[in-house]
C-alpha positions in Angstrom: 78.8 -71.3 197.8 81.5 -73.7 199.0 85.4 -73.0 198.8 86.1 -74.0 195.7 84.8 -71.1 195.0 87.5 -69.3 196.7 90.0 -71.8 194.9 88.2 -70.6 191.6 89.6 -66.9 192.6 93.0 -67.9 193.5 93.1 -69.8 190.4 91.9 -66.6 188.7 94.5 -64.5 190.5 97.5 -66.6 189.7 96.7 -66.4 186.0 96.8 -62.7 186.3 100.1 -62.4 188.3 101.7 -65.0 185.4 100.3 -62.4 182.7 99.5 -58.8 184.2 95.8 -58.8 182.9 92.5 -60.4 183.9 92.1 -64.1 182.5 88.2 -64.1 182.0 87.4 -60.0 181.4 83.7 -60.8 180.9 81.1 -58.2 180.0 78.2 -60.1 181.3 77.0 -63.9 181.8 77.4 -65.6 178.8 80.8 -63.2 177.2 82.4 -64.9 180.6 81.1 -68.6 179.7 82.6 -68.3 176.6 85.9 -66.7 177.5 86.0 -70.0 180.2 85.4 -72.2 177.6 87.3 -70.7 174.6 90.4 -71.6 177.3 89.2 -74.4 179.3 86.9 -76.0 176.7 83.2 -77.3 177.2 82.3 -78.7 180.5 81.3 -82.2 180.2 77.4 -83.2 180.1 77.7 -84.0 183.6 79.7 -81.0 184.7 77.2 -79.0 183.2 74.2 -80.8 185.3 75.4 -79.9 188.2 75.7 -75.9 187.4 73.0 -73.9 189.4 72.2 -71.3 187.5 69.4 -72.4 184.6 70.1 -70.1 182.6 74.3 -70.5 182.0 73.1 -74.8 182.3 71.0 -74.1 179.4 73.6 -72.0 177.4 76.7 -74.8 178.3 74.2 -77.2 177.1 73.8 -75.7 173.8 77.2 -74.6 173.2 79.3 -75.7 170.5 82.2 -78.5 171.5 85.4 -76.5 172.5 88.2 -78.0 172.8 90.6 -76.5 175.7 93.7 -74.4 174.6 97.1 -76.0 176.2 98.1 -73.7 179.1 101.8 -73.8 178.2 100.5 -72.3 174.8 98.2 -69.8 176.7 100.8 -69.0 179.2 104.5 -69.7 177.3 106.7 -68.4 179.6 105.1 -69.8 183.0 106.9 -72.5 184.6 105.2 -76.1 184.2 104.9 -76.4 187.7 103.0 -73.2 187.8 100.7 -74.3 184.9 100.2 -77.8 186.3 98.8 -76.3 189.7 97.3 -73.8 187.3 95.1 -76.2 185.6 94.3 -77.8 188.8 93.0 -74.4 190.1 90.9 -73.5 187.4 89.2 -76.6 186.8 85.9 -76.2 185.4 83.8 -78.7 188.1 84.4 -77.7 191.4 84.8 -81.4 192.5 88.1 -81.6 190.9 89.8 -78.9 192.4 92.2 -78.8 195.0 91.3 -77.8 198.5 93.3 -75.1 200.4 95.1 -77.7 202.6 96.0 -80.1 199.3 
């Protein structure tokens, strides 16, 4: 657990103020990884190494290529600035998310 984590959640948060419903409504594991992908596309080979758990590594690995859905078409009337910090939020390796002071 580290806080990008927490800047996961936020991420996850914001998306729901912009729209008034849950972004990634998963049922269990994999129903969430795909939800995450269908918007954010497939995590890259080396994204994907680094994920803990075997089991959602193993499924990533063997998932068809997804291309990511343009927020601004995900989220049409959300300001850009609000999708640009959005984006940043939600990005699929922790390692390229913001921190809480940035």
């Amino acid at each position: 657990y580290t806080p990008a984590i927490d800047i996961w959640s936020i991420g996850c948060i914001f998306a729901e103020v912009l729209t008034g419903k849950p972004l990634f409504p998963g049922k269990n594991v994999v129903h969430q990884l795909d939800l995450m992908t269908d918007l954010l596309g497939t995590p890259s080979l080396d994204t994907i190494s680094r994920v803990r758990n075997e089991k959602a590594r193993r499924y990533l690995s063997n998932m068809r290529k997804k291309h990511p859905v343009p927020f601004s078409q995900k989220f049409p009337n959300a300001d850009p600035l609000a999708l640009k910090l959005l984006e940043r939020l939600l990005a699929f390796d922790p390692k390229d998310r913001p921190t809480a002071e940035e």
